[in-house]
N, C-alpha and C positions, 0 to 999 in steps of 0.2 A: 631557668625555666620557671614561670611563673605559675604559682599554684593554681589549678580549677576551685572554682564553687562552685557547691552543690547548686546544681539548676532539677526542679522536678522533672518527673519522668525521663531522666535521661542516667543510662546508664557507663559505670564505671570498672575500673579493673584495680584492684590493690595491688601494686608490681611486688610488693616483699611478699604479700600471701598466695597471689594469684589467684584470686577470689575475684569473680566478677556480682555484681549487685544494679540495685536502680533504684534511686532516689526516691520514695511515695510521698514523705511530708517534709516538710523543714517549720519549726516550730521556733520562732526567734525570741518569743519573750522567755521561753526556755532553754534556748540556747544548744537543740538538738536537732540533729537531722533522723529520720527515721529512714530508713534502706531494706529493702527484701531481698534474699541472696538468691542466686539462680535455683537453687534446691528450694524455692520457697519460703525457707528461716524468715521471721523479723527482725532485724536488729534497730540497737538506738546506738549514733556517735556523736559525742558534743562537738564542739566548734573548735575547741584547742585539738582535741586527738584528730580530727578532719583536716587540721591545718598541719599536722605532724605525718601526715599521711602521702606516701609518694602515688600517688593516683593517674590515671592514664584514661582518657577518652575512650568507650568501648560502643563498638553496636551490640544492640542486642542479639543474643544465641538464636539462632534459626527454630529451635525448637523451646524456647522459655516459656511459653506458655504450658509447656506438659507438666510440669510441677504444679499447678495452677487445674487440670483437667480433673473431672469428678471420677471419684474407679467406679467399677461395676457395683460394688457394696450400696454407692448414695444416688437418691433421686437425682437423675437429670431432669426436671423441669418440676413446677408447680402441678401442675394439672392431676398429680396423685394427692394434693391435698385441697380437702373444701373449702369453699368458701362462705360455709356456715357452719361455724364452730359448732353449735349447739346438734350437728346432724352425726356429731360425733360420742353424743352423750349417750348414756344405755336409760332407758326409760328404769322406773324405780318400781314397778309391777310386775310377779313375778307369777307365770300362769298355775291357773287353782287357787291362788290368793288374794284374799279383800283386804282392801287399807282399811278395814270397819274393822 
């Protein structure tokens, strides 16, 4: 069986961990692949442990993006922030008070 290379965005299965992942960068003068596991994780694996690696073609989880979806705690969109910093500054005047 002839080993896979890492090709971007395509995603892989570790047959010994069962661990499924998807390729984001591969970095060659460093000699790294970067992978994000279905849970979201980063990870980094060089080129020798990639190539020690018994790996299996996978499609993506029906649901992989849910790792990836914002909770209820974080802004879903920009639009709750300005787009004039300074409209967020508290003026330095304080009422009943002279800068004299």
């Amino acid at each position: 069986m002839a080993k896979l290379g890492p090709v971007l965005n395509n995603w892989y299965q570790d047959a010994r961990e069962d661990i499924l992942f998807e390729v984001v960068a591969i970095d060659e003068q460093e000699g790294t692949i970067e992978v994000q596991y279905y849970d979201g994780d980063v990870g980094e694996i060089d080129f020798e442990t990639w190539q020690q690696m018994v790996l299996l073609p996978a499609q993506p989880p029906e649901d992989w993006r849910n790792s990836y979806t914002l909770n209820d705690n974080e802004p879903d969109s920009d639009e709750q922030y300005s787009l004039d910093p300074l409209s967020d500054i508290e003026p330095d005047s304080f009422a009943g008070y002279d800068d004299v």
